[in-house]
PQR file of N, CA, C, O and H, with PARSE charges and radii, in Angstrom:
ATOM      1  N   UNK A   1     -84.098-108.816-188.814 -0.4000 1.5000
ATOM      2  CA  UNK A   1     -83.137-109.834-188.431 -0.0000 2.0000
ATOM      3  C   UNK A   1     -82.704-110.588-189.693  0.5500 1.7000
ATOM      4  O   UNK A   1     -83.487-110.948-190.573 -0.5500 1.4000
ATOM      5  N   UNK A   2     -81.533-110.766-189.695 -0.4000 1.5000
ATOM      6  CA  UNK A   2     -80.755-111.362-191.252 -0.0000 2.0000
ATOM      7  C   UNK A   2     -81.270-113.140-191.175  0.5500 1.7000
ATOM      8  O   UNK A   2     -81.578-113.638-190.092 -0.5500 1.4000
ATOM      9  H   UNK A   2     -80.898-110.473-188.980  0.4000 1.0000
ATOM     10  N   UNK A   3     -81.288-113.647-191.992 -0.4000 1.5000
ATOM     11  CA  UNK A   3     -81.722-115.076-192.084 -0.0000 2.0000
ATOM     12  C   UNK A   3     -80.851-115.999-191.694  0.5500 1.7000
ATOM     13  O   UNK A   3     -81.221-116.926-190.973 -0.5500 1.4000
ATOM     14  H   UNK A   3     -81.038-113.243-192.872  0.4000 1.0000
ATOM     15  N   UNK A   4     -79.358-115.856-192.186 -0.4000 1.5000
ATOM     16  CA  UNK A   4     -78.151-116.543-191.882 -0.0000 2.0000
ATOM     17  C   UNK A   4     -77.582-115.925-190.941  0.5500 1.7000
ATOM     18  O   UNK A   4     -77.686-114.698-190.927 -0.5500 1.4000
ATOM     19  H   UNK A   4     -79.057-115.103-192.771  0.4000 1.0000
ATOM     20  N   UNK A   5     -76.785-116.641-189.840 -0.4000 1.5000
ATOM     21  CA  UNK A   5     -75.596-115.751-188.974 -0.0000 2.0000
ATOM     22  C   UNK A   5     -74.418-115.526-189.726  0.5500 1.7000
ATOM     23  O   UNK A   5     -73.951-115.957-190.780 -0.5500 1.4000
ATOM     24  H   UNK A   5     -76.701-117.638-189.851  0.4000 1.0000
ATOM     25  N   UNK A   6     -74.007-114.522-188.645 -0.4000 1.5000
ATOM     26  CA  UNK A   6     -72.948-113.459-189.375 -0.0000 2.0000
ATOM     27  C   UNK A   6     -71.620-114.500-188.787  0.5500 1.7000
ATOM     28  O   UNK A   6     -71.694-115.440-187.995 -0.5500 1.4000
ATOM     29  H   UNK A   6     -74.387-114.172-187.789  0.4000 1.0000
ATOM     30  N   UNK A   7     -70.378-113.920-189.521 -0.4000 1.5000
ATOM     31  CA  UNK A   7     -69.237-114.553-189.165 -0.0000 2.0000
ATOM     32  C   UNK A   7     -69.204-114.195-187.152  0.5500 1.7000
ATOM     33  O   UNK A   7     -69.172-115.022-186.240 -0.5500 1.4000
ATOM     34  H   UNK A   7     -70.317-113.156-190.164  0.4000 1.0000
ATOM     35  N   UNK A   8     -69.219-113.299-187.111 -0.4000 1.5000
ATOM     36  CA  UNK A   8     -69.128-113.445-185.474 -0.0000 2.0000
ATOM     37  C   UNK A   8     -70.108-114.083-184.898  0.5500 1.7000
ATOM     38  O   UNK A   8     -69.675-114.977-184.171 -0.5500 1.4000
ATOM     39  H   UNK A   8     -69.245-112.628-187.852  0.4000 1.0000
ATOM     40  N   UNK A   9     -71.251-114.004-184.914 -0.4000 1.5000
ATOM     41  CA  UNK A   9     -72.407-115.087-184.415 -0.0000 2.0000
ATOM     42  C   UNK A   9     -71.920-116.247-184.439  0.5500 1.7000
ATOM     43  O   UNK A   9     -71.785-116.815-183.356 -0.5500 1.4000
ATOM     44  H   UNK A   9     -71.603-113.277-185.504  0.4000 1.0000
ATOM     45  N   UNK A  10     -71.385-117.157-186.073 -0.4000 1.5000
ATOM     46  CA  UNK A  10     -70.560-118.095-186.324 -0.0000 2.0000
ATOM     47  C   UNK A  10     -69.860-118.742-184.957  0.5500 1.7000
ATOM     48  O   UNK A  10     -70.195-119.700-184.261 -0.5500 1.4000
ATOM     49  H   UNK A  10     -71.494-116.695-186.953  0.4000 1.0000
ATOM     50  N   UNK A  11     -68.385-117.507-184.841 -0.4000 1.5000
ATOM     51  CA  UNK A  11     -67.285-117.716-184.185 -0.0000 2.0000
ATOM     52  C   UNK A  11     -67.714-117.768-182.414  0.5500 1.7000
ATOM     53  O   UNK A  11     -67.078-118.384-181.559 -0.5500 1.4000
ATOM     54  H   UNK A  11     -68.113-116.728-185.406  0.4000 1.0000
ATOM     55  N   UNK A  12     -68.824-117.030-182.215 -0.4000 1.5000
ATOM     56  CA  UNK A  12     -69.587-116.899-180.971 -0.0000 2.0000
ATOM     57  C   UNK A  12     -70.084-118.424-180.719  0.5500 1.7000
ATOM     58  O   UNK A  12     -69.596-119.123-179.830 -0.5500 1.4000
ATOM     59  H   UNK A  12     -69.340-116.529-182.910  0.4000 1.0000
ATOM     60  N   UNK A  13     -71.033-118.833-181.531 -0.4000 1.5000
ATOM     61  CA  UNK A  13     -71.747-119.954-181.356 -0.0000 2.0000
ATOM     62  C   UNK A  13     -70.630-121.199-180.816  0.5500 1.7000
ATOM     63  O   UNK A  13     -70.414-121.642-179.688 -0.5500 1.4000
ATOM     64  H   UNK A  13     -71.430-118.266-182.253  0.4000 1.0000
ATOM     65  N   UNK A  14     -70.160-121.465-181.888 -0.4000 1.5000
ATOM     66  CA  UNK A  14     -68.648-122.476-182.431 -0.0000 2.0000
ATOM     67  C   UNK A  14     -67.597-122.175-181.194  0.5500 1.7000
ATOM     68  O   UNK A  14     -67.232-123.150-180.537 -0.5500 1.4000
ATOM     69  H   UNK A  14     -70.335-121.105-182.805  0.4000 1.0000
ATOM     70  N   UNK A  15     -67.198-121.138-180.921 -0.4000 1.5000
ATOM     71  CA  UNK A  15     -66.013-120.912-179.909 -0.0000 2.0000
ATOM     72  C   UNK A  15     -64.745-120.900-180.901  0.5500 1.7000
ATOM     73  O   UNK A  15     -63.630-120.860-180.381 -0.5500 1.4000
ATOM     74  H   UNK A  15     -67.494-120.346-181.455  0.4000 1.0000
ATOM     75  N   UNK A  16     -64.898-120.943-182.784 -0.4000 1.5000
ATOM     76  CA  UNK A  16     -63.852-121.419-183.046 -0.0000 2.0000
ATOM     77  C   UNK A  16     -63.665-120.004-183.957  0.5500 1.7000
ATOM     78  O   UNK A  16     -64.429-119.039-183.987 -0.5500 1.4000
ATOM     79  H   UNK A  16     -65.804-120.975-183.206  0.4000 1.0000
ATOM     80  N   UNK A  17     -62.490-120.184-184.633 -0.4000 1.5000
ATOM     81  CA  UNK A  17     -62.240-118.663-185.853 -0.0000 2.0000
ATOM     82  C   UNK A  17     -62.355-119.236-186.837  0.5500 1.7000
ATOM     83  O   UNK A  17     -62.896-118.506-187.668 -0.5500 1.4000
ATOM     84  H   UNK A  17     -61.869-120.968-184.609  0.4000 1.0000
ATOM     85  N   UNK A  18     -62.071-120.450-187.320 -0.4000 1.5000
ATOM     86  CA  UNK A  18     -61.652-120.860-188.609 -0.0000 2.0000
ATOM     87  C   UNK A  18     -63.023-121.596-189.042  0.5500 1.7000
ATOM     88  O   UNK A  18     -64.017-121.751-188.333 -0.5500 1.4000
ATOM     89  H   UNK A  18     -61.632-121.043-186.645  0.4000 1.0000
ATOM     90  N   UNK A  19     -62.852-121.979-190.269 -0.4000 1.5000
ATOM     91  CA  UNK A  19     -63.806-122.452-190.990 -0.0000 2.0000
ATOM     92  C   UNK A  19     -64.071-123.445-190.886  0.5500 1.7000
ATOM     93  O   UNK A  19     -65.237-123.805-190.726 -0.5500 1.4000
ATOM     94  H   UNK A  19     -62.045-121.853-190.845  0.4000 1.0000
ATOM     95  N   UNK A  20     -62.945-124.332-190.950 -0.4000 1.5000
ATOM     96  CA  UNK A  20     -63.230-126.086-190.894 -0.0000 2.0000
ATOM     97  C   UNK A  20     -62.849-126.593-189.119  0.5500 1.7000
ATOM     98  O   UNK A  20     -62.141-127.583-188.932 -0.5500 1.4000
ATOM     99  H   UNK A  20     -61.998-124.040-191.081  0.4000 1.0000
ATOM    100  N   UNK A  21     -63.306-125.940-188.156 -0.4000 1.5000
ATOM    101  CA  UNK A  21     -63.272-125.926-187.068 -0.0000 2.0000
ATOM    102  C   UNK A  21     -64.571-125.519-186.898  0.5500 1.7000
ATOM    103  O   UNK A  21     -65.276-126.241-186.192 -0.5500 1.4000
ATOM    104  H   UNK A  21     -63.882-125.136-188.308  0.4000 1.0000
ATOM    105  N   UNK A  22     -65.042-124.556-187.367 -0.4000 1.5000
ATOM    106  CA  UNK A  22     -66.494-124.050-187.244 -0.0000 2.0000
ATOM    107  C   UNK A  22     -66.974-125.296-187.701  0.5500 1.7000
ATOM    108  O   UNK A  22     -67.351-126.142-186.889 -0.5500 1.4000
ATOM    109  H   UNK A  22     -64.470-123.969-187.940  0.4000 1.0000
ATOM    110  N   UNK A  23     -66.998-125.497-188.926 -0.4000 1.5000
ATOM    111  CA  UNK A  23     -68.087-126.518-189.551 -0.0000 2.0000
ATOM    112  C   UNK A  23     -67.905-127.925-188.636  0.5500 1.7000
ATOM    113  O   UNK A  23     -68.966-128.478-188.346 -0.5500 1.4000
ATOM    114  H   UNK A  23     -66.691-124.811-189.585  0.4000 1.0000
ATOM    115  N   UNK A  24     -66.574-128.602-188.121 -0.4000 1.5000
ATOM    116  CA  UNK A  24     -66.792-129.524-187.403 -0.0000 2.0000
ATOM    117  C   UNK A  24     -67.539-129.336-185.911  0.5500 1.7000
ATOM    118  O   UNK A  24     -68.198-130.188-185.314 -0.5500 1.4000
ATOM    119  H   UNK A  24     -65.712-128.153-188.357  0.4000 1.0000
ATOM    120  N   UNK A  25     -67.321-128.342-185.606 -0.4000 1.5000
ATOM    121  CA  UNK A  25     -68.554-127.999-183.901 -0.0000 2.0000
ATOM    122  C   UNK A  25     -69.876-127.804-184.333  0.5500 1.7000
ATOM    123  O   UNK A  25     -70.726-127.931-183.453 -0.5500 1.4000
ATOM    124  H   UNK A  25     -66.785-127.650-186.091  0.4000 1.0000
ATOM    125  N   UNK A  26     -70.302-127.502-185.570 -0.4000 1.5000
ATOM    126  CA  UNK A  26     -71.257-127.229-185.905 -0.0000 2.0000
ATOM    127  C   UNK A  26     -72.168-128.756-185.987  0.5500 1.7000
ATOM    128  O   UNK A  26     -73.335-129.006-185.687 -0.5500 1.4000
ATOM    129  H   UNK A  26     -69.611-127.399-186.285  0.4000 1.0000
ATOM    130  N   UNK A  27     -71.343-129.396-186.393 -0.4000 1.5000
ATOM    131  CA  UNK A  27     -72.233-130.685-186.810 -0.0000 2.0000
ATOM    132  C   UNK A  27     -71.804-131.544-185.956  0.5500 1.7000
ATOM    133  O   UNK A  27     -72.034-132.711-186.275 -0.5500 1.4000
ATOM    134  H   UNK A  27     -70.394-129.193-186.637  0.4000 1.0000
ATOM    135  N   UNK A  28     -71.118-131.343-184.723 -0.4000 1.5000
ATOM    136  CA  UNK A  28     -70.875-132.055-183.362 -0.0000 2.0000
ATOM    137  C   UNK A  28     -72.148-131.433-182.786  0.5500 1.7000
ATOM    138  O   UNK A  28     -72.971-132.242-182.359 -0.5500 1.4000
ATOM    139  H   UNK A  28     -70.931-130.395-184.464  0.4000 1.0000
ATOM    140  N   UNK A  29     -72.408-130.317-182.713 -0.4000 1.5000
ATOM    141  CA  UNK A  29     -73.808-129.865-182.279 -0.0000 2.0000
ATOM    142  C   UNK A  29     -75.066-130.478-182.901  0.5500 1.7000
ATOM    143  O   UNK A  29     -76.064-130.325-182.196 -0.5500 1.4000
ATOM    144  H   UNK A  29     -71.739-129.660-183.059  0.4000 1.0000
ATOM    145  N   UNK A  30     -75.235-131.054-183.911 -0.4000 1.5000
ATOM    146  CA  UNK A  30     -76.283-131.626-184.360 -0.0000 2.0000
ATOM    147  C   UNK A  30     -77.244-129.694-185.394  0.5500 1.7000
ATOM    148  O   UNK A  30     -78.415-129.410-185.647 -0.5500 1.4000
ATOM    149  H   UNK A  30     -74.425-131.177-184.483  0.4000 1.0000
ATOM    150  N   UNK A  31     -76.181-129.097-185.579 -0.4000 1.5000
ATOM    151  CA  UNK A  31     -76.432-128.212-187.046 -0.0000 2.0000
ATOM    152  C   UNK A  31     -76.044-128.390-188.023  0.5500 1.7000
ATOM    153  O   UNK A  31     -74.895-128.814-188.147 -0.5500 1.4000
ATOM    154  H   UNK A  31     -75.229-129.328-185.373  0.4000 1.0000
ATOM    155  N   UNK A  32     -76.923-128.113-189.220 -0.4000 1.5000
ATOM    156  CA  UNK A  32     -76.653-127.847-190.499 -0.0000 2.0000
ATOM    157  C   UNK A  32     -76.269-126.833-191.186  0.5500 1.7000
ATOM    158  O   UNK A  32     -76.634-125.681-190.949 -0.5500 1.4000
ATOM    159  H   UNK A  32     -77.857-127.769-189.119  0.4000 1.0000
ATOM    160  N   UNK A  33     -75.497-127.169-192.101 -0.4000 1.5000
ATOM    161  CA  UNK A  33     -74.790-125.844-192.334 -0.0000 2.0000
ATOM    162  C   UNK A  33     -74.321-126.353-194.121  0.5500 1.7000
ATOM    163  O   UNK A  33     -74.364-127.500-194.564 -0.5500 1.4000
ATOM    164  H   UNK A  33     -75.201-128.105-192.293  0.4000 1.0000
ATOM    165  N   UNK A  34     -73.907-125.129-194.847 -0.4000 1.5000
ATOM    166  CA  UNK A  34     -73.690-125.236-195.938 -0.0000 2.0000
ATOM    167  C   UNK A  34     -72.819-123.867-196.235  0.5500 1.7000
ATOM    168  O   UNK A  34     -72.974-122.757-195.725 -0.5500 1.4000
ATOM    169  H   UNK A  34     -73.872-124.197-194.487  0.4000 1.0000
ATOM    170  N   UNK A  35     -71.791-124.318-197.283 -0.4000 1.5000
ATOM    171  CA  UNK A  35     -70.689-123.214-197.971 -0.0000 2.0000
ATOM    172  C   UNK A  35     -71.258-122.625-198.820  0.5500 1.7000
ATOM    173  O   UNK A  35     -71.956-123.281-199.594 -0.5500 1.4000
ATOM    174  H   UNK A  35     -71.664-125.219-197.697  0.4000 1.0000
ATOM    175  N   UNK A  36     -71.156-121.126-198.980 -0.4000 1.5000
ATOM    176  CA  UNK A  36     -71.322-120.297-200.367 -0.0000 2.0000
ATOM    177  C   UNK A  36     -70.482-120.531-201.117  0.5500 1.7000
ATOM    178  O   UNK A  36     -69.658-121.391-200.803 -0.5500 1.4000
ATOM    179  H   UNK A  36     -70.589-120.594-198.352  0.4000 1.0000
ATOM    180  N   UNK A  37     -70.352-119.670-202.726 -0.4000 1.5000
ATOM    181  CA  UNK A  37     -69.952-119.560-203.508 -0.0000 2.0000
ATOM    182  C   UNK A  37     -68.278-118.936-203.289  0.5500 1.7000
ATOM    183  O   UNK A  37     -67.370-119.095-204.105 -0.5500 1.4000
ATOM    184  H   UNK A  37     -71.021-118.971-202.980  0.4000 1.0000
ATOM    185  N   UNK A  38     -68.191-118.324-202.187 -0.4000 1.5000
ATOM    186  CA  UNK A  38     -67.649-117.859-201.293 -0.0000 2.0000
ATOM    187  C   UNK A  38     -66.650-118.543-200.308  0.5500 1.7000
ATOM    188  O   UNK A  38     -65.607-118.002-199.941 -0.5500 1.4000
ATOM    189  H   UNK A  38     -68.928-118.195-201.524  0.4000 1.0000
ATOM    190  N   UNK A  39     -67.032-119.684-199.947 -0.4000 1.5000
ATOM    191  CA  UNK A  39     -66.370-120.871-199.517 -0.0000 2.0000
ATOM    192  C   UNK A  39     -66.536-120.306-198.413  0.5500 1.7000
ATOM    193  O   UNK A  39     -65.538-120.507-197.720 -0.5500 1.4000
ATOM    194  H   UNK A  39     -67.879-120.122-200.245  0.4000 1.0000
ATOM    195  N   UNK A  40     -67.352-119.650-197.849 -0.4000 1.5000
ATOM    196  CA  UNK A  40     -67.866-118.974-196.451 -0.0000 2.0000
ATOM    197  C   UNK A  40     -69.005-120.275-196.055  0.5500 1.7000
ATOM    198  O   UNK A  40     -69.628-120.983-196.847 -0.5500 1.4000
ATOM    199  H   UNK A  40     -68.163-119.487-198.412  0.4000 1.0000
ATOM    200  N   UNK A  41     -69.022-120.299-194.445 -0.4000 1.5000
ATOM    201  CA  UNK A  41     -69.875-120.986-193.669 -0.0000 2.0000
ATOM    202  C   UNK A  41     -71.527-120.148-193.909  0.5500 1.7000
ATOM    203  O   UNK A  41     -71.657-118.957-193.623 -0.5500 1.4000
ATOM    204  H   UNK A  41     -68.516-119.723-193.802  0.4000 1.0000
ATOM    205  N   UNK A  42     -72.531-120.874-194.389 -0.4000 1.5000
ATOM    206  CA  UNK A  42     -74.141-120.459-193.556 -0.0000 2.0000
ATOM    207  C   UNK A  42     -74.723-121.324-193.358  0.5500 1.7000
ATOM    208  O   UNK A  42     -74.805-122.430-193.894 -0.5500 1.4000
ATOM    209  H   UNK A  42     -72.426-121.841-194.621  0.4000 1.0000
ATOM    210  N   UNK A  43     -75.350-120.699-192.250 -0.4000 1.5000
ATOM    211  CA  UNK A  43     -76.470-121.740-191.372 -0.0000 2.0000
ATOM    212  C   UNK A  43     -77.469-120.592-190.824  0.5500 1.7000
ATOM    213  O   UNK A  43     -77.359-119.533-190.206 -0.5500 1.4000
ATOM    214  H   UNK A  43     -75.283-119.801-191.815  0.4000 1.0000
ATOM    215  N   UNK A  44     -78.729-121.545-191.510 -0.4000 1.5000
ATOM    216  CA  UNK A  44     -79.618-120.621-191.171 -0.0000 2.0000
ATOM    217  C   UNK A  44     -80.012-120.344-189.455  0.5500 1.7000
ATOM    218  O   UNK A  44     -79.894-121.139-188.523 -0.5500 1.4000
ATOM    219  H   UNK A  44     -78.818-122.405-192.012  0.4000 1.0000
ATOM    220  N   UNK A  45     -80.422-119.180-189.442 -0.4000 1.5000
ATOM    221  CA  UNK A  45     -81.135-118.414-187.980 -0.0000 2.0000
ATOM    222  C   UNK A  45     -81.690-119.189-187.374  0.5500 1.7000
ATOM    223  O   UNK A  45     -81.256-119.717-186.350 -0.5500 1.4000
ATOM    224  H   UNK A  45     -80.517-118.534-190.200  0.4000 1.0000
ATOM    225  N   UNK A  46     -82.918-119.436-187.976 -0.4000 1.5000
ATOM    226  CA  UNK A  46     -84.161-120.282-187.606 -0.0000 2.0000
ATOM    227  C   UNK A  46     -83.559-121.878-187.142  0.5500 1.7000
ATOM    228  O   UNK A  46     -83.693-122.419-186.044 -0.5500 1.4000
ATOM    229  H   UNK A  46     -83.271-119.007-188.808  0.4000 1.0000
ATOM    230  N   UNK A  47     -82.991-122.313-188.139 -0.4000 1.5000
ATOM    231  CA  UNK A  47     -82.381-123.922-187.740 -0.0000 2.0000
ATOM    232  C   UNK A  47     -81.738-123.754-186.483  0.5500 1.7000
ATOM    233  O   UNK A  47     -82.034-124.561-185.602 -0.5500 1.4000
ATOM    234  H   UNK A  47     -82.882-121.873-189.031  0.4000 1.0000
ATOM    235  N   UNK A  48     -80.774-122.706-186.192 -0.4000 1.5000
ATOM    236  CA  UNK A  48     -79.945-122.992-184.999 -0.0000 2.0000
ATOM    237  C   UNK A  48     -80.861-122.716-183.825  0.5500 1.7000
ATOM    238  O   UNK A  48     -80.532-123.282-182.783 -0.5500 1.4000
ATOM    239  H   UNK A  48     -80.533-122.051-186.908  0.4000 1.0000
ATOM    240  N   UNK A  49     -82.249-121.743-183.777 -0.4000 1.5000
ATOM    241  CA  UNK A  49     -82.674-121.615-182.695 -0.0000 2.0000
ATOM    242  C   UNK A  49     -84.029-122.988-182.323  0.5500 1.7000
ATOM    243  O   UNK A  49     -84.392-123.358-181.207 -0.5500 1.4000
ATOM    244  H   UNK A  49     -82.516-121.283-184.624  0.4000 1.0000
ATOM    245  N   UNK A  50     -84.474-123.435-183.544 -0.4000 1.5000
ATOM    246  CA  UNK A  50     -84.799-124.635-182.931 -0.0000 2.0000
ATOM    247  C   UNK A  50     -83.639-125.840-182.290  0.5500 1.7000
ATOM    248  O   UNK A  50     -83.611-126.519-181.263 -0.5500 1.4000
ATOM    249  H   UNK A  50     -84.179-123.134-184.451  0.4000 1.0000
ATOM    250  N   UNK A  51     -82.915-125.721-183.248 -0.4000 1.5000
ATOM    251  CA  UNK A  51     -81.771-126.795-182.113 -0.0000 2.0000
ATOM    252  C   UNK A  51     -81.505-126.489-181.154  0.5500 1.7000
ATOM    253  O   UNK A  51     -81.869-127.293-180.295 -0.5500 1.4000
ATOM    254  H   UNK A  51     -82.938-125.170-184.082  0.4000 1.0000
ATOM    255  N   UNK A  52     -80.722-125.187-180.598 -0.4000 1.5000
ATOM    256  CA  UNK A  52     -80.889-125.368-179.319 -0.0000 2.0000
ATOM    257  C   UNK A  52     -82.060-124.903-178.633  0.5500 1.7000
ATOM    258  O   UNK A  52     -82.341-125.721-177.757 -0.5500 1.4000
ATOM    259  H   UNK A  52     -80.426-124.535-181.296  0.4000 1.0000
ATOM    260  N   UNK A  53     -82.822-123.989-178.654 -0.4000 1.5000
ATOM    261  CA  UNK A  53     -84.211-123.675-178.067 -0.0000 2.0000
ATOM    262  C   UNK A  53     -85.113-124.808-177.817  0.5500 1.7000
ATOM    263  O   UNK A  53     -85.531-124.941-176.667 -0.5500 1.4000
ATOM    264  H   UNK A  53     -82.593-123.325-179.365  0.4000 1.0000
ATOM    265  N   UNK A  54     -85.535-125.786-178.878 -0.4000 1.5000
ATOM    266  CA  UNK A  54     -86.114-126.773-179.409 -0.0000 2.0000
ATOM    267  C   UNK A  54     -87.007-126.167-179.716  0.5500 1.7000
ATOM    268  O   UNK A  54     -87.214-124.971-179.510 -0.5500 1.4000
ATOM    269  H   UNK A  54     -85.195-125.678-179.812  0.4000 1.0000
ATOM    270  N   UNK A  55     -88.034-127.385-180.575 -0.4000 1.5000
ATOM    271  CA  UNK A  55     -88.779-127.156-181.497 -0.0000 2.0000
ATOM    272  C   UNK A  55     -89.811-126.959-180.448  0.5500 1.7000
ATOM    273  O   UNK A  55     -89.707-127.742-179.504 -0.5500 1.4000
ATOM    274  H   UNK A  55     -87.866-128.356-180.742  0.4000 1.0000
ATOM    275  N   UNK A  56     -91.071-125.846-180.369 -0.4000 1.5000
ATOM    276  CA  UNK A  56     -91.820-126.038-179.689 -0.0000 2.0000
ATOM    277  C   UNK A  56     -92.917-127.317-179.899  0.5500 1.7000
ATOM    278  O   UNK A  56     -93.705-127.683-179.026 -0.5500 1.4000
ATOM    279  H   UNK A  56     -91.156-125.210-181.136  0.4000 1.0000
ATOM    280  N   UNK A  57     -92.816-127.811-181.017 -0.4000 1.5000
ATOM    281  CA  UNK A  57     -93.989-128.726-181.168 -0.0000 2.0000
ATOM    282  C   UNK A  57     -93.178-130.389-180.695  0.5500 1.7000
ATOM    283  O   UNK A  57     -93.837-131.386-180.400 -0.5500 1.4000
ATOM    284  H   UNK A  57     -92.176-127.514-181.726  0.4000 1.0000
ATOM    285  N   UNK A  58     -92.083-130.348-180.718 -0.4000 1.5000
ATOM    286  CA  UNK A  58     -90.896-131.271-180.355 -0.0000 2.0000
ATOM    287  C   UNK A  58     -90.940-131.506-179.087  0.5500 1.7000
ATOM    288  O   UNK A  58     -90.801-132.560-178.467 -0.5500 1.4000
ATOM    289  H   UNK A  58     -91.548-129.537-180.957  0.4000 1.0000
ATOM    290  N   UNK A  59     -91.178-130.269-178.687 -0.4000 1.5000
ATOM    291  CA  UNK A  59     -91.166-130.480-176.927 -0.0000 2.0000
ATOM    292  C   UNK A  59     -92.658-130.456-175.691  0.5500 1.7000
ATOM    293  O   UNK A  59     -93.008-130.264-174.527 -0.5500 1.4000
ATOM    294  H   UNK A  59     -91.291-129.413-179.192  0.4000 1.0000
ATOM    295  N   UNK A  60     -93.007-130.753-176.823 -0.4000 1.5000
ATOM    296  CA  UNK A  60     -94.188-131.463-176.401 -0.0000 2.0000
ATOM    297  C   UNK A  60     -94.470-133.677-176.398  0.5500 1.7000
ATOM    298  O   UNK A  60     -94.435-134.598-177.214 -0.5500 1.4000
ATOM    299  H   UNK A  60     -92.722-130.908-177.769  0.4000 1.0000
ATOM    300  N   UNK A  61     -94.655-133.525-175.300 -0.4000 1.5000
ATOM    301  CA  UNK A  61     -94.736-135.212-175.404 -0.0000 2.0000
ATOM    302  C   UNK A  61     -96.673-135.043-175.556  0.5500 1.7000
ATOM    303  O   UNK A  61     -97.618-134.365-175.152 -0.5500 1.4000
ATOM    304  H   UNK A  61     -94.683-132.777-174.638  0.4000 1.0000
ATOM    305  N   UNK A  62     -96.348-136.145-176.393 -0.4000 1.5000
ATOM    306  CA  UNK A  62     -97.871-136.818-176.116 -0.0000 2.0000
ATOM    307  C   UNK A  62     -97.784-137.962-175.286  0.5500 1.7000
ATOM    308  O   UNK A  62     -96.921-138.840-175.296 -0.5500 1.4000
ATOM    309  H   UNK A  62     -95.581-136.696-176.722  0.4000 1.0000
ATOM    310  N   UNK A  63     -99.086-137.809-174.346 -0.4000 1.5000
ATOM    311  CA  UNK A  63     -99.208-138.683-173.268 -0.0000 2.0000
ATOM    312  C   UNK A  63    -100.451-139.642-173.740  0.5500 1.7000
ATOM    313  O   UNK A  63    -101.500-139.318-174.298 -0.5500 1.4000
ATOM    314  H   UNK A  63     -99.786-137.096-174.338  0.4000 1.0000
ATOM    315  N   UNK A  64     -99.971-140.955-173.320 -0.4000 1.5000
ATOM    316  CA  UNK A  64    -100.752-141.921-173.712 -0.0000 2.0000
ATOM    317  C   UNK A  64    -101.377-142.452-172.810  0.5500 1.7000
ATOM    318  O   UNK A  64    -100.827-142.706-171.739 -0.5500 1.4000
ATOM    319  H   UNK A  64     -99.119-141.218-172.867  0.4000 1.0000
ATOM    320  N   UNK A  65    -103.108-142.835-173.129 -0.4000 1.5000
ATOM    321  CA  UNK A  65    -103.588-143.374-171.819 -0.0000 2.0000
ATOM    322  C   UNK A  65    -103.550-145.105-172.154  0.5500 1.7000
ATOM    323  O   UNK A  65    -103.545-145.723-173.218 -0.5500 1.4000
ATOM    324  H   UNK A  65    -103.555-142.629-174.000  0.4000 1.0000
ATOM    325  N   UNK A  66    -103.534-145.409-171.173 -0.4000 1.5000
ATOM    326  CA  UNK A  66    -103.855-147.160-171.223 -0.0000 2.0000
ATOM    327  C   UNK A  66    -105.036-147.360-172.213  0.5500 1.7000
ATOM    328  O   UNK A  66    -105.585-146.385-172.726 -0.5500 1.4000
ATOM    329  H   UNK A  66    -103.539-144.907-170.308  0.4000 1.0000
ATOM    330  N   UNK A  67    -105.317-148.292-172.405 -0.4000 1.5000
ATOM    331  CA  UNK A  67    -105.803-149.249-173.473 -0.0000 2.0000
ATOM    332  C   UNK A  67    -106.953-150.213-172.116  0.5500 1.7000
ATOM    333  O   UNK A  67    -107.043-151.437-172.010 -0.5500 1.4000
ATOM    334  H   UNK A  67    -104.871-149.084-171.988  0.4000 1.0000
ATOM    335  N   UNK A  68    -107.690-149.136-171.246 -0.4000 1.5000
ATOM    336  CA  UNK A  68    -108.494-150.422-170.825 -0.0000 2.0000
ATOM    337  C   UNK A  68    -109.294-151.601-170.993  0.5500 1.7000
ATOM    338  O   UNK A  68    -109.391-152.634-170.330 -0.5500 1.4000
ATOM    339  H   UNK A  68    -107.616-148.142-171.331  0.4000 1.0000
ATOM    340  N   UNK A  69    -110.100-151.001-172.542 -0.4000 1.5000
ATOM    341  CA  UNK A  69    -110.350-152.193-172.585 -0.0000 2.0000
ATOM    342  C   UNK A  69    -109.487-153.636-172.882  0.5500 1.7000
ATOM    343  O   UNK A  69    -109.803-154.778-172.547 -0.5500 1.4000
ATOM    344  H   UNK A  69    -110.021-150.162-173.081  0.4000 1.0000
ATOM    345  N   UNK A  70    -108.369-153.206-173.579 -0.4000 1.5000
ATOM    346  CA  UNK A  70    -107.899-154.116-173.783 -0.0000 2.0000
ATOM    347  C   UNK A  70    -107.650-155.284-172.709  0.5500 1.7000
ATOM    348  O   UNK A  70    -107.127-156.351-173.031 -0.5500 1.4000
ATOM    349  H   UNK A  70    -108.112-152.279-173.852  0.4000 1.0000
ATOM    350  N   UNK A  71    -108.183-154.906-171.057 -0.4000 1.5000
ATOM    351  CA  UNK A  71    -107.974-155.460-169.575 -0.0000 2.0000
ATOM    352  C   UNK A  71    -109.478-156.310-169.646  0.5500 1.7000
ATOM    353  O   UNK A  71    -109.806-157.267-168.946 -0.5500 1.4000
ATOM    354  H   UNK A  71    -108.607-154.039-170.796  0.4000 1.0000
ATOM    355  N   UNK A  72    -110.318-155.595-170.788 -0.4000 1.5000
ATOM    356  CA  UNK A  72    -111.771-156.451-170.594 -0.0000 2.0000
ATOM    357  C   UNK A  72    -112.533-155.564-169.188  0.5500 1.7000
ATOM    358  O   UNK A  72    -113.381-156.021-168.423 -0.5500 1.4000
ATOM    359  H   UNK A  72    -110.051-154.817-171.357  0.4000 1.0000
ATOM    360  N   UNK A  73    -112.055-154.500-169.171 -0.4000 1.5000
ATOM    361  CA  UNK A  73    -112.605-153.631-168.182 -0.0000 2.0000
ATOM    362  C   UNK A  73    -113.639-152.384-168.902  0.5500 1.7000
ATOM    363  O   UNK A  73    -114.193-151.551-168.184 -0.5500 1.4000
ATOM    364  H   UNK A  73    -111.366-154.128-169.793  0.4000 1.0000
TER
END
């Protein structure tokens, strides 16, 4: 599996063709993303599937118990 998505993954994800349409849905989505040398869009694999997948350690709540003694109990 390639590290960065491909221009169609891109245009798939985004809904958009262009570049500076991509990059603005991209970071309306809450992704990061960065231009090559190339003036091409990448964003890594991994980043986009914790954003939307979430992070498994993210989606975990910690549950807190009361503080009884603090009741003097």
């Amino acid at each position: 599996m390639r590290l960065f998505l491909t221009s169609e993954e891109l245009e798939e994800l985004t809904g958009r063709k262009r570049r500076k349409e991509q990059s603005e849905t991209l970071t309306a989505m809450g992704i990061r993303w960065k231009t090559n040398a190339a003036g091409e869009l990448i964003v890594g694999r991994s980043h986009v599937e914790k954003v939307l997948c979430g992070d498994e350690h993210s989606q975990q709540r910690e549950r807190t118990r009361p503080n009884l003694e603090a009741l003097g109990q």
